[in-house]
mmCIF file as Biopython writes it, N, C-alpha, C and O atoms, coordinates in Angstrom:
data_model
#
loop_
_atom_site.group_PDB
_atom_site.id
_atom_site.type_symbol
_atom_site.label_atom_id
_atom_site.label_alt_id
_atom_site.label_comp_id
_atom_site.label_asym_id
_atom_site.label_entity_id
_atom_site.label_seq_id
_atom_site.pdbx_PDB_ins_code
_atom_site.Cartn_x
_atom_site.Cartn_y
_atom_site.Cartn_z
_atom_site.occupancy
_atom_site.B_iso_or_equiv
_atom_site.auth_seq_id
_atom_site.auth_asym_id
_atom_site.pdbx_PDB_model_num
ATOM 1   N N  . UNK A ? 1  ? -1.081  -20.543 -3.297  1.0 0.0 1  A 1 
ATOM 2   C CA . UNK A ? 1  ? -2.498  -20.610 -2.965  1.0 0.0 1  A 1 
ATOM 3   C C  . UNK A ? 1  ? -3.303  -19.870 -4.021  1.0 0.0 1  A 1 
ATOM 4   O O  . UNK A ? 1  ? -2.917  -18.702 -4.078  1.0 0.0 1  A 1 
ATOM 5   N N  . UNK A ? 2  ? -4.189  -20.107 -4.793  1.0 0.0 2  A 1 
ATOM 6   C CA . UNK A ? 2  ? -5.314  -20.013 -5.698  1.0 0.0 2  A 1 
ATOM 7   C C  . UNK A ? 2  ? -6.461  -19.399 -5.292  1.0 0.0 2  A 1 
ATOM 8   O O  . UNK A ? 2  ? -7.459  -20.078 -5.055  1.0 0.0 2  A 1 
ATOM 9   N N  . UNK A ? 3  ? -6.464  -18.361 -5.192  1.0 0.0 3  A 1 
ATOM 10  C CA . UNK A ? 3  ? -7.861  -17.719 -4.771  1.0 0.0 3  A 1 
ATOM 11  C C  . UNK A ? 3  ? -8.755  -16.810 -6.211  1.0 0.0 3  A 1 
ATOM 12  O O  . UNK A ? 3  ? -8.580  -16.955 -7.421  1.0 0.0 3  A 1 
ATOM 13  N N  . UNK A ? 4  ? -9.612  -15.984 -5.548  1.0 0.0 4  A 1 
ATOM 14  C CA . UNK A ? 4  ? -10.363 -15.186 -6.282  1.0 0.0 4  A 1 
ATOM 15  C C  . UNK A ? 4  ? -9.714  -13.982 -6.096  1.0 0.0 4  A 1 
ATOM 16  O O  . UNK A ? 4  ? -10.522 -13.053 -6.064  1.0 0.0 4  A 1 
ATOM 17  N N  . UNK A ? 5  ? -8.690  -13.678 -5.975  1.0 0.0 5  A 1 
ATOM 18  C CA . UNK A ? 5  ? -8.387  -12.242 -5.807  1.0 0.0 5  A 1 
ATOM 19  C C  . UNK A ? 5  ? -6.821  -12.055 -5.822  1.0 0.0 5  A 1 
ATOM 20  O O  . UNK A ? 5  ? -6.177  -13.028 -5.428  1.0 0.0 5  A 1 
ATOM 21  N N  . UNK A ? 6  ? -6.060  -10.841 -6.256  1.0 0.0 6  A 1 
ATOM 22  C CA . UNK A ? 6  ? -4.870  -10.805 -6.488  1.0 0.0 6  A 1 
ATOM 23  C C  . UNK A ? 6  ? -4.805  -9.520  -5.685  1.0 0.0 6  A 1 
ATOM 24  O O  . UNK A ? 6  ? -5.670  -8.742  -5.283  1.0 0.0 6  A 1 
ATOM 25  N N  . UNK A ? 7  ? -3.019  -9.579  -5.555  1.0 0.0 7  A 1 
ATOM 26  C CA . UNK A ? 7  ? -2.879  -8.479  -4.776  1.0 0.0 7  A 1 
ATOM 27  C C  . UNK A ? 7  ? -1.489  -7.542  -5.639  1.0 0.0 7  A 1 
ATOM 28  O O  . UNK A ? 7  ? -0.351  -7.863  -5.982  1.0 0.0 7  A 1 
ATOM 29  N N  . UNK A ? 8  ? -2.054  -6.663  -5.710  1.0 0.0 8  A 1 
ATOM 30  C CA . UNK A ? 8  ? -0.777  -5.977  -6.376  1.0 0.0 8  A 1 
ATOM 31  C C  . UNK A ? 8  ? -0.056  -4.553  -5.601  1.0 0.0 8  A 1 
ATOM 32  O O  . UNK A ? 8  ? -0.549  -3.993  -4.622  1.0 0.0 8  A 1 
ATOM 33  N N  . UNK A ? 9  ? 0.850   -4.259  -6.097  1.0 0.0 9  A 1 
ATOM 34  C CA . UNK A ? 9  ? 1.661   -2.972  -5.792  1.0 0.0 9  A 1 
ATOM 35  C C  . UNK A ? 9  ? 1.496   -1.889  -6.448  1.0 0.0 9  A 1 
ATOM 36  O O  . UNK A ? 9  ? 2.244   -1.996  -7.419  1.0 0.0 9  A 1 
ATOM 37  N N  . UNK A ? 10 ? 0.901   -0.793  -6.503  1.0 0.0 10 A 1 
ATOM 38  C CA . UNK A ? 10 ? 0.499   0.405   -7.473  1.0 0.0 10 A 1 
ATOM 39  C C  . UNK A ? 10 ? 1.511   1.596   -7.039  1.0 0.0 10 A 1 
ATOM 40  O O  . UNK A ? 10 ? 1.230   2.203   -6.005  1.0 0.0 10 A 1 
ATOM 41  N N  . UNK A ? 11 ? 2.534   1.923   -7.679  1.0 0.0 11 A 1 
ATOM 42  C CA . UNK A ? 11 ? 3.382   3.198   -7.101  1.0 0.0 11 A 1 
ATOM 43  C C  . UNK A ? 11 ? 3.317   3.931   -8.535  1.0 0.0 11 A 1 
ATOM 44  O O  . UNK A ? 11 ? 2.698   3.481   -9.499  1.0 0.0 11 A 1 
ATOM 45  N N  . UNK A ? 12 ? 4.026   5.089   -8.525  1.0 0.0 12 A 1 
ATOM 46  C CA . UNK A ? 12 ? 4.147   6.186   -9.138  1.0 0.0 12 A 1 
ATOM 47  C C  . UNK A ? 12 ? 3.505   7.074   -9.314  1.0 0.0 12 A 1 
ATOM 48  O O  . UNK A ? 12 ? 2.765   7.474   -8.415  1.0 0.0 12 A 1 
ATOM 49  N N  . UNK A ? 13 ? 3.550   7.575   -10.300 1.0 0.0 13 A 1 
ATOM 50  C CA . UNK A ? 13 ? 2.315   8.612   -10.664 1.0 0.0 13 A 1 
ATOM 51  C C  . UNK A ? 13 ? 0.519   8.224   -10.247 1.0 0.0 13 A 1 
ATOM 52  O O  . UNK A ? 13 ? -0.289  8.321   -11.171 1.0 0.0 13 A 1 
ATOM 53  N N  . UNK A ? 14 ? 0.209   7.965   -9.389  1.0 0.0 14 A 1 
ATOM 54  C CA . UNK A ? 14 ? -0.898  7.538   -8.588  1.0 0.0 14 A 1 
ATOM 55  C C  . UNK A ? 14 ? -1.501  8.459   -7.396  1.0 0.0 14 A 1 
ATOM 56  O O  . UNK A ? 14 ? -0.688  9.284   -6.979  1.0 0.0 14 A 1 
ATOM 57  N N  . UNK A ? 15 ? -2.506  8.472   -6.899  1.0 0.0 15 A 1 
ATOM 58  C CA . UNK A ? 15 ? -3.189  9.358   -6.233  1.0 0.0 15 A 1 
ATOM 59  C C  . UNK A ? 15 ? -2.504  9.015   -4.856  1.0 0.0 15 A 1 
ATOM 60  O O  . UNK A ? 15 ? -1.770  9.782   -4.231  1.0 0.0 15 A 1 
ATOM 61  N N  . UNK A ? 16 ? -3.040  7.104   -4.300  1.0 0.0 16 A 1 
ATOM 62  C CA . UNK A ? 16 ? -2.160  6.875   -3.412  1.0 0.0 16 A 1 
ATOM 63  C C  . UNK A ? 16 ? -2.078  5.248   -3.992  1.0 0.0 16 A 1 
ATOM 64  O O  . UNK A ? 16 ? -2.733  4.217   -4.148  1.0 0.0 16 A 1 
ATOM 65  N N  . UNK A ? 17 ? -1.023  5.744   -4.140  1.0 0.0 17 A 1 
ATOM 66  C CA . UNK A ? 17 ? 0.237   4.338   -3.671  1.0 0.0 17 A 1 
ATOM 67  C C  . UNK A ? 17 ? 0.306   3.216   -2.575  1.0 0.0 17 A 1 
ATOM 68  O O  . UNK A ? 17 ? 0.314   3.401   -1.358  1.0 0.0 17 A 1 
ATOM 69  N N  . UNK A ? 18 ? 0.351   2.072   -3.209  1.0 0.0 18 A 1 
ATOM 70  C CA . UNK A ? 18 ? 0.541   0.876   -2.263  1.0 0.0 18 A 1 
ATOM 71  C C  . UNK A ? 18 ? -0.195  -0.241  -2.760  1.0 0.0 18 A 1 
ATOM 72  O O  . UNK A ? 18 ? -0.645  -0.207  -3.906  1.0 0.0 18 A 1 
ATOM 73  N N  . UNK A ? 19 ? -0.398  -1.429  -1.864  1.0 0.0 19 A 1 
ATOM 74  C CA . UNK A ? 19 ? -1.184  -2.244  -1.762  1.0 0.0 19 A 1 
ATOM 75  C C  . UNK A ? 19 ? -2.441  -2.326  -2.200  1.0 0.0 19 A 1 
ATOM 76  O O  . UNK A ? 19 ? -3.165  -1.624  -1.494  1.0 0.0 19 A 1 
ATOM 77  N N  . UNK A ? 20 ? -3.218  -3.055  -3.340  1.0 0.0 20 A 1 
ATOM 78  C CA . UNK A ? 20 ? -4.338  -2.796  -3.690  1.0 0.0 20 A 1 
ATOM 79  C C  . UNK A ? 20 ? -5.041  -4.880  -3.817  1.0 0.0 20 A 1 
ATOM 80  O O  . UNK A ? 20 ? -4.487  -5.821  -4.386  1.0 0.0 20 A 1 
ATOM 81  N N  . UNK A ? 21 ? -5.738  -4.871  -3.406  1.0 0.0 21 A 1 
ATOM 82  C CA . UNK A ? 21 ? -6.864  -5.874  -3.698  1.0 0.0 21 A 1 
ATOM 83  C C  . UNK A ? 21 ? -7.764  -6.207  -4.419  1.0 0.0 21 A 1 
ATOM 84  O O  . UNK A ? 21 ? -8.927  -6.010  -4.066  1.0 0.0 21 A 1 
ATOM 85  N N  . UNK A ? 22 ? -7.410  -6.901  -5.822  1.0 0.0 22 A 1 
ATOM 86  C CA . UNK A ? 22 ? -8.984  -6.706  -6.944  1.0 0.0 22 A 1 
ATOM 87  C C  . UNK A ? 22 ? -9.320  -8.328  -7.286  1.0 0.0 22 A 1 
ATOM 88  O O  . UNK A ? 22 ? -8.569  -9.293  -7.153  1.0 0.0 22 A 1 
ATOM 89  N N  . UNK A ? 23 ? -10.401 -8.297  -7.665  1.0 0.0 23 A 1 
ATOM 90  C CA . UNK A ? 23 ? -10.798 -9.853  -8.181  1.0 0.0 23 A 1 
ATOM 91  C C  . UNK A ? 23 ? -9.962  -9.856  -8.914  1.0 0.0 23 A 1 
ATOM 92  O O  . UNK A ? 23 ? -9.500  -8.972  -9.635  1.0 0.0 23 A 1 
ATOM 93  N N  . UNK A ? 24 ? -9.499  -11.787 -8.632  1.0 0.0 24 A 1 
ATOM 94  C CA . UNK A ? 24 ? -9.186  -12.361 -10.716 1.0 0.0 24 A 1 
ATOM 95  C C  . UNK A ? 24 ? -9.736  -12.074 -11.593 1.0 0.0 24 A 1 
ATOM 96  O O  . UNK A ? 24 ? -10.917 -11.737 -11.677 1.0 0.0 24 A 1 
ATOM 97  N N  . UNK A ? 25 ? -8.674  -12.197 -12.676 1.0 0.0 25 A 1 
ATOM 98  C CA . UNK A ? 25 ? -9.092  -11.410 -14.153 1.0 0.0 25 A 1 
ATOM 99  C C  . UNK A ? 25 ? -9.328  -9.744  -14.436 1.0 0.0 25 A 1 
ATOM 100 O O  . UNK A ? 25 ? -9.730  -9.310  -15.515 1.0 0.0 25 A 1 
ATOM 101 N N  . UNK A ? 26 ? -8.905  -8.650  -12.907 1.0 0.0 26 A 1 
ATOM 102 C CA . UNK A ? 26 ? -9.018  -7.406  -13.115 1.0 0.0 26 A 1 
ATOM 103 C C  . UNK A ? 26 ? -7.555  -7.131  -13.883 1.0 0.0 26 A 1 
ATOM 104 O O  . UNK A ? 26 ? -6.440  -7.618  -13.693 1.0 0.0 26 A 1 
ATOM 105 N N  . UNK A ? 27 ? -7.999  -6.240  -14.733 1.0 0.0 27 A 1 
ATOM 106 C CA . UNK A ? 27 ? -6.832  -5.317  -15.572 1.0 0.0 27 A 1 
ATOM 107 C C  . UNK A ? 27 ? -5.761  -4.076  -14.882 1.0 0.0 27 A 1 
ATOM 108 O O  . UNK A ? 27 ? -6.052  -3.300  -13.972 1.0 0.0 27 A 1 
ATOM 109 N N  . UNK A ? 28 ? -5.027  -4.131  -15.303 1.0 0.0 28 A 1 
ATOM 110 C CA . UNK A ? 28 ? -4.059  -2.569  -14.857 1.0 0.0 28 A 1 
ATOM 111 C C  . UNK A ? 28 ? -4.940  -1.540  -14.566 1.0 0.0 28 A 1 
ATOM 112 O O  . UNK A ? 28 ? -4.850  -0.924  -13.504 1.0 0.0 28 A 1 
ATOM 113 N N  . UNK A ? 29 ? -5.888  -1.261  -15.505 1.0 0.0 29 A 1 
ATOM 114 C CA . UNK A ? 29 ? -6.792  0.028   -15.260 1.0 0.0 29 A 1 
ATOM 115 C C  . UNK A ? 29 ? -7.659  -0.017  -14.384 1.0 0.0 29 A 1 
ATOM 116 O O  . UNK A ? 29 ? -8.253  1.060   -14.322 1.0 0.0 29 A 1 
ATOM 117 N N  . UNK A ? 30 ? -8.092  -0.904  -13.528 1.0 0.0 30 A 1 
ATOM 118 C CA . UNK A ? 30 ? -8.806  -1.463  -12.319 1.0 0.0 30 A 1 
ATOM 119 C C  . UNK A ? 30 ? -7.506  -1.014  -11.476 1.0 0.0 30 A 1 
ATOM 120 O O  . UNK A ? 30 ? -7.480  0.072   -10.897 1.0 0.0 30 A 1 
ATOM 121 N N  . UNK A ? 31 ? -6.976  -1.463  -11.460 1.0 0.0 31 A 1 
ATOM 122 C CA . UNK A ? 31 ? -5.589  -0.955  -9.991  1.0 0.0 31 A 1 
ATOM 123 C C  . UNK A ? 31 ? -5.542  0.167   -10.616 1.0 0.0 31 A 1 
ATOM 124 O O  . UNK A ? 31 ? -6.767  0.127   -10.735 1.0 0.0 31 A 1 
ATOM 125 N N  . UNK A ? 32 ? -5.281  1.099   -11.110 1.0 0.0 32 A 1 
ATOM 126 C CA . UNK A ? 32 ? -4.553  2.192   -11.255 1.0 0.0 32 A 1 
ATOM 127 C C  . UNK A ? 32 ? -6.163  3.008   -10.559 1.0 0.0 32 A 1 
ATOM 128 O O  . UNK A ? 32 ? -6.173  4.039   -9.886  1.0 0.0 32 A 1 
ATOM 129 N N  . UNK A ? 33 ? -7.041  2.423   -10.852 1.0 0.0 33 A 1 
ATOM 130 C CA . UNK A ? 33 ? -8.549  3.392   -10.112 1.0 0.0 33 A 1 
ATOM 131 C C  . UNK A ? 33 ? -8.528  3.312   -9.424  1.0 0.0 33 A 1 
ATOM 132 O O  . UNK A ? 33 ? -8.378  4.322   -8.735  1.0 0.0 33 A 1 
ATOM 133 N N  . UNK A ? 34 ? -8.685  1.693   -8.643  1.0 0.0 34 A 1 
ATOM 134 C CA . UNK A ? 34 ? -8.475  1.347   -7.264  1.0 0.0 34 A 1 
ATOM 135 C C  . UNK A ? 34 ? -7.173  2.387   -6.061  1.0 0.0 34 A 1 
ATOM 136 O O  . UNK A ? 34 ? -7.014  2.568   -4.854  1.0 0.0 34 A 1 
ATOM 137 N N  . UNK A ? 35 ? -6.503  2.822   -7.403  1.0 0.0 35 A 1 
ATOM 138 C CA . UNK A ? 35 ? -5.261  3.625   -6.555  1.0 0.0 35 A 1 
ATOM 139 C C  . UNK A ? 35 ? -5.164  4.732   -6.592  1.0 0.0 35 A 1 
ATOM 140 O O  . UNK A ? 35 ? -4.084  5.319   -6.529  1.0 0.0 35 A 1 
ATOM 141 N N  . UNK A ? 36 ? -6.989  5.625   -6.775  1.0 0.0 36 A 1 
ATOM 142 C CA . UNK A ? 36 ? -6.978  6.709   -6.598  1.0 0.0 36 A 1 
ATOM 143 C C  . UNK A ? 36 ? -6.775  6.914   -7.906  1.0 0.0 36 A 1 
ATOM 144 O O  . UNK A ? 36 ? -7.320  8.011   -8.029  1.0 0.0 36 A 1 
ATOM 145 N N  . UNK A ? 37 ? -6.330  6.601   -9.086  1.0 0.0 37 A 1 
ATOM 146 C CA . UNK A ? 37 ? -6.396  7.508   -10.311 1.0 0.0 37 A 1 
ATOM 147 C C  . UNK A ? 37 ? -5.267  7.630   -10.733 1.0 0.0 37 A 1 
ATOM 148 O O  . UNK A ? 37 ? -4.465  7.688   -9.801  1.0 0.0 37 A 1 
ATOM 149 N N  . UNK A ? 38 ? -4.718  7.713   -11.909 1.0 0.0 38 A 1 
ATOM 150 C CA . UNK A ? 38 ? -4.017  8.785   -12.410 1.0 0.0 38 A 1 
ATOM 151 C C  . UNK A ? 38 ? -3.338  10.138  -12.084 1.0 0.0 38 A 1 
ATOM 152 O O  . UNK A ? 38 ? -4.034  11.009  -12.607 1.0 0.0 38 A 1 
ATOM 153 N N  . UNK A ? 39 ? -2.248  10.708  -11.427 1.0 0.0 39 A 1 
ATOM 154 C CA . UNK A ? 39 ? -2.316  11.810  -10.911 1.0 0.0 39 A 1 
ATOM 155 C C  . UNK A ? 39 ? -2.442  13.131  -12.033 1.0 0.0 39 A 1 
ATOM 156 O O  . UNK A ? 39 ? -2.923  14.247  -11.835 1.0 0.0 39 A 1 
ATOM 157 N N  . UNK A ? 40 ? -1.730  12.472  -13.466 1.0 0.0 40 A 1 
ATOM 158 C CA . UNK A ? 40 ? -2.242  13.196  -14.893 1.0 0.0 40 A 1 
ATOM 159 C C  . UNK A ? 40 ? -2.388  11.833  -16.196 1.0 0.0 40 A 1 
ATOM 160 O O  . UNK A ? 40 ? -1.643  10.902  -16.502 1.0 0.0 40 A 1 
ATOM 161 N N  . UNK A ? 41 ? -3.805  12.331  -16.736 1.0 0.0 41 A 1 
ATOM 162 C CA . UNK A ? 41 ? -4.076  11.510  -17.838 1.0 0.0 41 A 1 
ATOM 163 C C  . UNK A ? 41 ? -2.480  11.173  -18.771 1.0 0.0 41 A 1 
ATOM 164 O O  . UNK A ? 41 ? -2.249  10.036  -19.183 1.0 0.0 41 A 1 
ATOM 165 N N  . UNK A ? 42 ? -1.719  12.071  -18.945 1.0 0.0 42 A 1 
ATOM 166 C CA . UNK A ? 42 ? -0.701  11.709  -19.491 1.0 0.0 42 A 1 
ATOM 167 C C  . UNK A ? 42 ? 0.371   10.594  -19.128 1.0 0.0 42 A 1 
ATOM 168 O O  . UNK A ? 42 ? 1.192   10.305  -19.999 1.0 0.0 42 A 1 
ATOM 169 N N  . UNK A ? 43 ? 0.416   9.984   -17.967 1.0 0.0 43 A 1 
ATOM 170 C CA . UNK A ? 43 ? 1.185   9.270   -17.154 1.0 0.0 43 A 1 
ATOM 171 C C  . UNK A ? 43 ? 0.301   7.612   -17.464 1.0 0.0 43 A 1 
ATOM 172 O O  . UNK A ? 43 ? 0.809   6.498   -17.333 1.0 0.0 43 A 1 
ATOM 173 N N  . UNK A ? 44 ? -0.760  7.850   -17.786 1.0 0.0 44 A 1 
ATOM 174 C CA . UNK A ? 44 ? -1.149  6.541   -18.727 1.0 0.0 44 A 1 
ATOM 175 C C  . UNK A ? 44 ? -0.692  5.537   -19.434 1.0 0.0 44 A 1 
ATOM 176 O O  . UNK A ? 44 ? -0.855  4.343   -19.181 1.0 0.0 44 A 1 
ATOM 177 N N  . UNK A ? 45 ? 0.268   6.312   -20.919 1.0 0.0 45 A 1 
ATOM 178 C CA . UNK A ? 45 ? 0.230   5.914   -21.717 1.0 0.0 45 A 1 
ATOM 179 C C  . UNK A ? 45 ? 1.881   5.407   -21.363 1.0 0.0 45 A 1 
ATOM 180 O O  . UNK A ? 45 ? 2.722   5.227   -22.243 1.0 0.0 45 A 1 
ATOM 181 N N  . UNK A ? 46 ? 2.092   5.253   -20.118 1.0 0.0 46 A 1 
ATOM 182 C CA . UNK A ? 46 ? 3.345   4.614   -19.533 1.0 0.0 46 A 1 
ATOM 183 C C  . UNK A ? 46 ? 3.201   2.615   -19.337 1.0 0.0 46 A 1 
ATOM 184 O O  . UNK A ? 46 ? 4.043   1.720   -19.268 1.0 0.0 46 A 1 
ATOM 185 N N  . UNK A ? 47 ? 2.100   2.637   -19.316 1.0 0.0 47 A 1 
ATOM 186 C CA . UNK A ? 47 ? 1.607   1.566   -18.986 1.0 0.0 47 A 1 
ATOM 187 C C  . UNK A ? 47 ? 0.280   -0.026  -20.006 1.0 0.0 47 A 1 
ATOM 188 O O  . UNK A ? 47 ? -0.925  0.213   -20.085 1.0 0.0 47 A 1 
ATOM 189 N N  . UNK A ? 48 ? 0.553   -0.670  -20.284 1.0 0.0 48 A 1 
ATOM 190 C CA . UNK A ? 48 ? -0.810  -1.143  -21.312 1.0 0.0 48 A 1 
ATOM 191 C C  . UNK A ? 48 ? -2.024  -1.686  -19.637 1.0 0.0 48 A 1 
ATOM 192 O O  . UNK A ? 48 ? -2.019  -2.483  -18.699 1.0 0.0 48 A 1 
ATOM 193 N N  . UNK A ? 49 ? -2.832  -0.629  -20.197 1.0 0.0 49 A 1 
ATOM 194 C CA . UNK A ? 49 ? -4.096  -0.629  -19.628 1.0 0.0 49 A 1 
ATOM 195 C C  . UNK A ? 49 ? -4.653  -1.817  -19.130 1.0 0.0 49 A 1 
ATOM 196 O O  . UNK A ? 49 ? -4.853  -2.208  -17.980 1.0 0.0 49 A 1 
ATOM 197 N N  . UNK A ? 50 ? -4.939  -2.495  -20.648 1.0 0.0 50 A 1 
ATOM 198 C CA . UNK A ? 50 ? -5.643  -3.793  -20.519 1.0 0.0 50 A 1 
ATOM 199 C C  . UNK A ? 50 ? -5.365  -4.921  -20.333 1.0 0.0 50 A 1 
ATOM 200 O O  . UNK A ? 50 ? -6.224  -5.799  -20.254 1.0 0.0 50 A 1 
ATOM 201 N N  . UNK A ? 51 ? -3.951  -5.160  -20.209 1.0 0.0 51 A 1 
ATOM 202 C CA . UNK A ? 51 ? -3.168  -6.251  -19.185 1.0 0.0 51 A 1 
ATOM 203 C C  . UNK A ? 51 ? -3.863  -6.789  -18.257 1.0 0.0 51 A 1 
ATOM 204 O O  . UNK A ? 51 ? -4.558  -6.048  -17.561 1.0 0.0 51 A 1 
ATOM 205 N N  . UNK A ? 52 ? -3.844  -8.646  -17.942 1.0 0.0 52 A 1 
ATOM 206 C CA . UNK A ? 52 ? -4.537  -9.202  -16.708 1.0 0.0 52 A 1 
ATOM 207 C C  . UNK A ? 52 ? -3.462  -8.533  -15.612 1.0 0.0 52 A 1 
ATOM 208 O O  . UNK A ? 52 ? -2.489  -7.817  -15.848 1.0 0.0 52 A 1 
ATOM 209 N N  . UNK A ? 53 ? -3.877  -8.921  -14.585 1.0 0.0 53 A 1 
ATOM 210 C CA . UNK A ? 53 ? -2.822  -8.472  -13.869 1.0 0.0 53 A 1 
ATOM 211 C C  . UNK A ? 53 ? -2.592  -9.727  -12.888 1.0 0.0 53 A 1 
ATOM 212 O O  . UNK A ? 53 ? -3.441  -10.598 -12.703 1.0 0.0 53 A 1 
ATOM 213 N N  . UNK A ? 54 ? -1.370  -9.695  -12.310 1.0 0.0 54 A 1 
ATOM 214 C CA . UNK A ? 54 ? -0.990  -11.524 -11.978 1.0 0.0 54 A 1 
ATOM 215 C C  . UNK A ? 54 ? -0.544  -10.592 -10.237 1.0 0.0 54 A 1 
ATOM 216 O O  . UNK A ? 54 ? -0.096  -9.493  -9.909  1.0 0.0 54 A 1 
ATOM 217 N N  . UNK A ? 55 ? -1.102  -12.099 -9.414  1.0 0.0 55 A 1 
ATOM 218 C CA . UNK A ? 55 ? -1.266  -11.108 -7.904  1.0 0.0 55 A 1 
ATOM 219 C C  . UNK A ? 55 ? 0.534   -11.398 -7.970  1.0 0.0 55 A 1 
ATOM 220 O O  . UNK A ? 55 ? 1.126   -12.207 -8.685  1.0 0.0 55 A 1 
ATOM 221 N N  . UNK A ? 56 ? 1.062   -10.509 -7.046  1.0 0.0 56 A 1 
ATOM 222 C CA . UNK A ? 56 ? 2.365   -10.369 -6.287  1.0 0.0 56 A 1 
ATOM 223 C C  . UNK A ? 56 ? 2.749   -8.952  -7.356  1.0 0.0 56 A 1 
ATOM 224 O O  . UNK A ? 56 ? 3.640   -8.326  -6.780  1.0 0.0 56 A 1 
ATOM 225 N N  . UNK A ? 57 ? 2.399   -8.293  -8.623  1.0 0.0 57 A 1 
ATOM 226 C CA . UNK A ? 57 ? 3.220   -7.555  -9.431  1.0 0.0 57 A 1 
ATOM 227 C C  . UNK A ? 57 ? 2.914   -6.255  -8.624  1.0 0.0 57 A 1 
ATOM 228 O O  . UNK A ? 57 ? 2.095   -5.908  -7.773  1.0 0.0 57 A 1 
ATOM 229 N N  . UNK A ? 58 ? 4.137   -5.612  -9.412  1.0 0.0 58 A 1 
ATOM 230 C CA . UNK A ? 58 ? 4.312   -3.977  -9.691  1.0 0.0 58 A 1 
ATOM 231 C C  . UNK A ? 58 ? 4.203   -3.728  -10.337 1.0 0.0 58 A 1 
ATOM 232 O O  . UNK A ? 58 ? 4.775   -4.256  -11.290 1.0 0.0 58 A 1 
ATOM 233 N N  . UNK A ? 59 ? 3.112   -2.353  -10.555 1.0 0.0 59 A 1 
ATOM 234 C CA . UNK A ? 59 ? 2.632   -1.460  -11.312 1.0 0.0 59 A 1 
ATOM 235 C C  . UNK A ? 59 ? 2.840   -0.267  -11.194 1.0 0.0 59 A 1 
ATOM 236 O O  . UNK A ? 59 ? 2.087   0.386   -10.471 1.0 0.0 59 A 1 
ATOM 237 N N  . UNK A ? 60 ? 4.457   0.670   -12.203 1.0 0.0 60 A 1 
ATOM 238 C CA . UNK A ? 60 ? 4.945   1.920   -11.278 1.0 0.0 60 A 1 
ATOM 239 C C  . UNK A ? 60 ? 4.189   2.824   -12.710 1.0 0.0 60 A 1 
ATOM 240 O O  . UNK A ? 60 ? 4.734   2.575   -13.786 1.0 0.0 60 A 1 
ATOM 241 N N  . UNK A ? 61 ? 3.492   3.409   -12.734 1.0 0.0 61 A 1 
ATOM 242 C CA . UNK A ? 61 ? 2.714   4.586   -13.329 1.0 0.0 61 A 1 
ATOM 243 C C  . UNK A ? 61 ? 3.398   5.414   -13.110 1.0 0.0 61 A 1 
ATOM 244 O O  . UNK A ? 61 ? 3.819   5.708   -11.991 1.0 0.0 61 A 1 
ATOM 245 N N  . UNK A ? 62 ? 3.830   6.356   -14.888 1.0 0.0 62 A 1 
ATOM 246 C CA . UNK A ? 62 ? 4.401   7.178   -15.633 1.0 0.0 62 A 1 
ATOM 247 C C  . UNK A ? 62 ? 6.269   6.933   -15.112 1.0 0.0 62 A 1 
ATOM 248 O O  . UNK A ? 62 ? 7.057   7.791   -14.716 1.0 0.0 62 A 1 
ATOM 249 N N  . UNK A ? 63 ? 6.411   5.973   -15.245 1.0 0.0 63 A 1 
ATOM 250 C CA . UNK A ? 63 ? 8.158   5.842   -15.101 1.0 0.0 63 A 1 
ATOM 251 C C  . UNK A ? 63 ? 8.614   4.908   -15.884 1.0 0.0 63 A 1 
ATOM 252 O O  . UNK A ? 63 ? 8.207   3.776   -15.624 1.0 0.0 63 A 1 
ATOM 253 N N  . UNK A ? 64 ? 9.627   5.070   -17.120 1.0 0.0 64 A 1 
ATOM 254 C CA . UNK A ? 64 ? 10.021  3.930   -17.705 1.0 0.0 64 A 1 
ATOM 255 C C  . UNK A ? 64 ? 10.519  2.635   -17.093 1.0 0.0 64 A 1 
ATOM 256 O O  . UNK A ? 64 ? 10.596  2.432   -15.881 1.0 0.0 64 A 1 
ATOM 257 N N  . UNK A ? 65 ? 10.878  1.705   -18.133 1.0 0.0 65 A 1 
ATOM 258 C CA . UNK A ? 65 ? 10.585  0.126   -17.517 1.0 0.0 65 A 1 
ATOM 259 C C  . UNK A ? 65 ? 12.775  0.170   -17.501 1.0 0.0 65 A 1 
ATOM 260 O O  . UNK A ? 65 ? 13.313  -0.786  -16.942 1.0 0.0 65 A 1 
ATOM 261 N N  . UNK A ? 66 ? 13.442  0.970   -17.948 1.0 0.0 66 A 1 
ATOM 262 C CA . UNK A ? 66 ? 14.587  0.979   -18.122 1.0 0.0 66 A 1 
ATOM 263 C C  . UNK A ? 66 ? 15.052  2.108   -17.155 1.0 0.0 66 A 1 
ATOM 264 O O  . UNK A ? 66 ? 14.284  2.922   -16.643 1.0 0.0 66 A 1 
ATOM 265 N N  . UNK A ? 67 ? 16.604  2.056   -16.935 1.0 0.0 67 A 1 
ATOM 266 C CA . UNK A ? 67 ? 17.020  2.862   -15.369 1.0 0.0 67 A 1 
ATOM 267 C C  . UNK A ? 67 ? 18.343  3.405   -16.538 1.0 0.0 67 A 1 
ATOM 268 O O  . UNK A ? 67 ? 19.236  4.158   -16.152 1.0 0.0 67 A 1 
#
């Protein structure tokens, strides 16, 4: 289904965590606000900012993409 709005997952280093709701065409840095913030400016540069963001993803702030 095709709407105006995506839904994403915001965990990690985040104020609060979870479920977030933004128009199409919002960026990573729109969810990561929407999610309360940053818990430190440094936990940023874990992530590219200006990415569209596609509804169903995860977005885990300041944790590498490798285990």
């Amino acid at each position: 289904m095709v709407t105006g709005e995506v839904v994403v997952h915001v965990g990690g280093a985040v104020k609060k965590p979870g479920l977030v709701r933004l128009d199409s065409g919002s960026r990573v840095a729109d969810a990561i606000e929407k999610a309360g913030g940053a818990r430190s400016p440094r936990f940023l540069e874990s992530v590219n900012l200006a990415r569209v963001l596609v509804d169903g993803e995860q977005i885990m702030l300041g944790q590498s993409s490798t285990s």
